[in-house]
C-alpha positions as CSV (number, residue, x, y, z in Angstrom):
1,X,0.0,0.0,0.0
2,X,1.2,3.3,-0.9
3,X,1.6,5.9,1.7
4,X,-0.7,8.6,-0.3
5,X,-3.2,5.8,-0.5
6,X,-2.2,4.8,3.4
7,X,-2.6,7.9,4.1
8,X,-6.6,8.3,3.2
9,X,-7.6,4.6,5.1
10,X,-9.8,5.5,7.9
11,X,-10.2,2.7,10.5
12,X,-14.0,1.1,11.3
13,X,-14.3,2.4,14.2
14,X,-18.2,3.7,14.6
15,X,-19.1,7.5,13.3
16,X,-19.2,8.8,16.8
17,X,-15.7,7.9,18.3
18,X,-13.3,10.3,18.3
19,X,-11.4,10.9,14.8
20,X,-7.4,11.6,15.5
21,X,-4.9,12.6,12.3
22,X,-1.4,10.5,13.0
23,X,0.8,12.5,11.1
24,X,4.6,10.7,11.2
25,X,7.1,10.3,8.4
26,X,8.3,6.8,10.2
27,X,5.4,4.2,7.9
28,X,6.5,1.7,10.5
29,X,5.5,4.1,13.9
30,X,2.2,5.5,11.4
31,X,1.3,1.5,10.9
32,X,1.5,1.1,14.8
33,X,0.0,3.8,16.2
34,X,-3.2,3.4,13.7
35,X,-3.5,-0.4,14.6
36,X,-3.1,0.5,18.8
37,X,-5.3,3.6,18.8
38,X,-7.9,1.5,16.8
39,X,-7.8,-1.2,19.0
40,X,-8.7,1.5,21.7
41,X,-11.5,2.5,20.2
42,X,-10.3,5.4,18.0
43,X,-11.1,5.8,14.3
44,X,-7.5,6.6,12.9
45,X,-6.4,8.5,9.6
46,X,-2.7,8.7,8.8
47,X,-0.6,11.3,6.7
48,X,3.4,10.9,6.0
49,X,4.1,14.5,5.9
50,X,2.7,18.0,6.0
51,X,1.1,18.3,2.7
52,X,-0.7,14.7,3.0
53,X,-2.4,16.1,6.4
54,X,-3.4,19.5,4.9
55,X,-5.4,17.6,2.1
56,X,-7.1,15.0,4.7
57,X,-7.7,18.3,7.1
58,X,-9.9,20.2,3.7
59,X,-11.9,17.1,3.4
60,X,-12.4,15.8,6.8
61,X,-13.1,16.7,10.0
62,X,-10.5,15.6,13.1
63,X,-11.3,15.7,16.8
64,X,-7.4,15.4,17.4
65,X,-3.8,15.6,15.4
66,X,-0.9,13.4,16.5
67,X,2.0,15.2,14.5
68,X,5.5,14.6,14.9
69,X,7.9,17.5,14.8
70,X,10.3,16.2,12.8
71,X,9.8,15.7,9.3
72,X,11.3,16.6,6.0
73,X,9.9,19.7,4.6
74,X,7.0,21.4,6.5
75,X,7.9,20.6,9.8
76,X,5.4,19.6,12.9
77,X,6.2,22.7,14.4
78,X,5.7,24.7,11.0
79,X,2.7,23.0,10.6
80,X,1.4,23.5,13.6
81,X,2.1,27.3,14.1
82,X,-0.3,27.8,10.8
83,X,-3.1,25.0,11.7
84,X,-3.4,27.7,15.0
85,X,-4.3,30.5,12.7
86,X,-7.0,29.0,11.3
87,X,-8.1,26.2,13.4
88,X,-8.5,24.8,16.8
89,X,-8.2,21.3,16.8
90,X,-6.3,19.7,19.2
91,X,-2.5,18.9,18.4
92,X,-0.2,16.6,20.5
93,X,3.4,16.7,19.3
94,X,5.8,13.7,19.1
95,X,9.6,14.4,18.6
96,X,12.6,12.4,19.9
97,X,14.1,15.8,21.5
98,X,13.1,16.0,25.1
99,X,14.4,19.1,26.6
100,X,12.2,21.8,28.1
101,X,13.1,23.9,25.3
102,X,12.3,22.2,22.4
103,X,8.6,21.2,24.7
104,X,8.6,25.0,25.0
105,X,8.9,26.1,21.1
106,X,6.0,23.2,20.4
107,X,3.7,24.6,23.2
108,X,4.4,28.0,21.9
109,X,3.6,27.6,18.6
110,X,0.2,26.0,20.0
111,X,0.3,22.7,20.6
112,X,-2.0,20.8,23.3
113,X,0.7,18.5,24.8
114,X,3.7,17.3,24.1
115,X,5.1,13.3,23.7
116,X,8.7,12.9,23.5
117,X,9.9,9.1,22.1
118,X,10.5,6.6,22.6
119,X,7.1,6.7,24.8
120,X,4.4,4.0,25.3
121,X,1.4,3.7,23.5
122,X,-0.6,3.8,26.5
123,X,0.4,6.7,27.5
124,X,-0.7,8.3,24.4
125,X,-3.7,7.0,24.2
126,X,-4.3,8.6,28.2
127,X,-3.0,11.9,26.8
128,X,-5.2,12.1,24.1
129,X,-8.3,10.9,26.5
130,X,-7.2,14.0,28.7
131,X,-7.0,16.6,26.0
132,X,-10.5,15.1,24.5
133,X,-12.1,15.3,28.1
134,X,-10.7,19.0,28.1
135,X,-11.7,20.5,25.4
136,X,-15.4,18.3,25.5
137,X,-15.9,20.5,28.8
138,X,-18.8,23.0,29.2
139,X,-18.0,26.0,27.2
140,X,-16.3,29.1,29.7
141,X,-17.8,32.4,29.9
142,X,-17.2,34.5,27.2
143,X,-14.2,36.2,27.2
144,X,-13.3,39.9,27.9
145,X,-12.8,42.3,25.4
146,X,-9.3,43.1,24.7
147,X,-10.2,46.3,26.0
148,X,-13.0,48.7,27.8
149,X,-13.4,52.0,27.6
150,X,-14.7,54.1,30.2
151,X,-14.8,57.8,29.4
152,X,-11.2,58.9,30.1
153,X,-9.8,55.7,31.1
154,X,-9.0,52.5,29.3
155,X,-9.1,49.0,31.2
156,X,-7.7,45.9,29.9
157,X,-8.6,42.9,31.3
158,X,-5.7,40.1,29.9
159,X,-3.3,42.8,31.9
160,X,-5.4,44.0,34.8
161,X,-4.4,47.5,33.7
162,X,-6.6,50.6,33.9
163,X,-4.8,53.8,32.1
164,X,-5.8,57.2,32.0
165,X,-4.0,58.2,28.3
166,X,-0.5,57.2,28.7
167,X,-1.1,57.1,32.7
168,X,-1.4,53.5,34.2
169,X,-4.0,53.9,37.1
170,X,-3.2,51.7,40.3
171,X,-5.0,49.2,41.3
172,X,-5.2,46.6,44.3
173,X,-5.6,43.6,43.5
174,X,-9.0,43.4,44.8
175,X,-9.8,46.5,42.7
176,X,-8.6,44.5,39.5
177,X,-10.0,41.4,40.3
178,X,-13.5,42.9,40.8
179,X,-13.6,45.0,37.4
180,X,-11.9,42.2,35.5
181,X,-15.1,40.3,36.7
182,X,-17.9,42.7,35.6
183,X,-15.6,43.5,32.4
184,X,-16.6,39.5,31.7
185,X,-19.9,40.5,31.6
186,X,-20.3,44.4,29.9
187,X,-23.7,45.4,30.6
188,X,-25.1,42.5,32.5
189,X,-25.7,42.8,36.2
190,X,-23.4,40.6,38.4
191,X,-24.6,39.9,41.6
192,X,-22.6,40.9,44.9
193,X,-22.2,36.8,45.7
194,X,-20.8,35.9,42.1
195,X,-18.4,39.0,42.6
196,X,-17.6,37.6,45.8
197,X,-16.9,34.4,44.7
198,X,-15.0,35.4,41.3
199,X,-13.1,37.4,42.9
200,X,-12.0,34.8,45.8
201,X,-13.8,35.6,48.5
202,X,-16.9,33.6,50.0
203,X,-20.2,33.7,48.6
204,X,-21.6,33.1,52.0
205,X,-19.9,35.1,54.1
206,X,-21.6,38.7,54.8
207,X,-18.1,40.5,55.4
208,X,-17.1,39.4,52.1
209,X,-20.0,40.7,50.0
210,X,-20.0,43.8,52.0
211,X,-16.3,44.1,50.8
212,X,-17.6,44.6,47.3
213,X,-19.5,47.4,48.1
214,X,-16.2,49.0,49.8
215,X,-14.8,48.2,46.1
216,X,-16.7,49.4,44.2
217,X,-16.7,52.3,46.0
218,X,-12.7,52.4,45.6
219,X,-13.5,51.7,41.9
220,X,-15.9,54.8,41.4
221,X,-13.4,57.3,42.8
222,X,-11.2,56.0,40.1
223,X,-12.9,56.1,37.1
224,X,-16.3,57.9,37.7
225,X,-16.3,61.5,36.9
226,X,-18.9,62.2,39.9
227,X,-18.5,58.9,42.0
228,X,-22.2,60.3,43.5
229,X,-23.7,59.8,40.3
230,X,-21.6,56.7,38.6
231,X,-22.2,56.4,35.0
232,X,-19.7,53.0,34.3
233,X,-20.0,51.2,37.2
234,X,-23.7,51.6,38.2
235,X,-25.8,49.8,41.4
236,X,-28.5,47.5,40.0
237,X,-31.1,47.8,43.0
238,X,-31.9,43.9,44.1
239,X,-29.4,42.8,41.5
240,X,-25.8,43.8,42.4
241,X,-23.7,45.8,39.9
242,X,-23.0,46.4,36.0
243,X,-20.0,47.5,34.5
244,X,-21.4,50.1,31.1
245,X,-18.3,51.1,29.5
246,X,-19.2,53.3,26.4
């Protein structure tokens, strides 16, 4: 068998188990790991290089790529660094070099995990379980803007930075924590127990929700114009607080 024609054999595995892209140079390691992760339940495809997995990745979908790093041409690295601009299907490198660099460059470029050989296949097959269960978990909130902007100041959330122009405002860390949490939720009211909570403290305790009133009250003398009469960060009577940047 050819490895082009190799390359486009799925395994029987039924429609619903999880599809994983071996991608490996080495026919004899490609053979293996297709025979072991079928026998696990798996349906398998296999591609020798970079160019056989970008055809096989147009005309089907994966729910995981095994790729090794080092191959002639496009390397696993290469290949991985432009799969994350356009997709976000799990990769799991394999490469024989193990230091905490070269596991560095591979997570940089956006890789999942990380398998240096020789390994066992079982231990493969756990990682790829793990990242599976991962990414399978209930979707998080949405994410932050990049950035806020309320009136004169700018808040980013990724950098728990509030500036005023070119001026970075301080915050406490309590003071960041709490607007990073409304910022997750722009125009929604957040009650003064889920603040409480996102923010570390306990939901139940009294002290701590009262703590977010003393907050927000820090937080209004920093960014309202009249803290009396907030416009951002405004008091949602029996609801808790909402953060309205413009």
């Amino acid at each position: 068998m050819s490895d082009q024609t190799q390359s486009a054999a799925d395994t029987d595995a039924p429609d619903d188990h999880p599809h994983v892209l071996v991608v490996d140079d080495d026919r004899r390691l490609r053979d293996l790991l297709q025979r072991y992760l079928a026998e696990n339940g798996f349906r398998v495809t296999t591609a020798g290089d970079a160019a056989l997995a970008r055809a096989k990745l147009a005309s089907l979908a994966f729910d995981l790529i095994v790729l090794d790093v080092m191959m002639p041409g496009e390397t696993g690295l290469d290949l991985t660094a432009s799969l994350r601009k356009e997709s976000r299907v799990p990769i799991l490198l394999l490469t024989a070099m193990g230091e905490a660099e070269d596991r560095i460059r591979g997570l940089e470029r956006g890789a999942d995990d990380y398998l240096p050989k020789p390994f066992e296949p079982r231990e493969l097959v756990l990682r790829i379980k793990t990242i599976l269960a991962r990414v399978r978990e209930p979707a998080p909130q949405p994410t932050p803007p990049k950035l806020l902007r309320l009136g004169e100041y700018v808040f980013m959330p990724a950098r728990d930075e509030l500036r005023r122009g070119a001026i970075v405002v301080r915050l406490t860390t309590g003071e960041a924590a709490l607007l990073r949490a409304l910022a997750e939720k722009p125009g929604e009211p957040v009650s003064r127990e889920d603040l409480s909570r996102r923010t570390g403290g306990d939901s139940e305790d009294t002290g701590a929700t009262r703590a977010i009133d003393v907050q927000v009250t820090r937080l209004r003398r920093k960014i309202e114009p009249d803290p009396k009469e907030p416009r951002y960060l405004q008091t949602v009577r029996g609801q808790g607080y909402v953060l309205r940047p413009d």
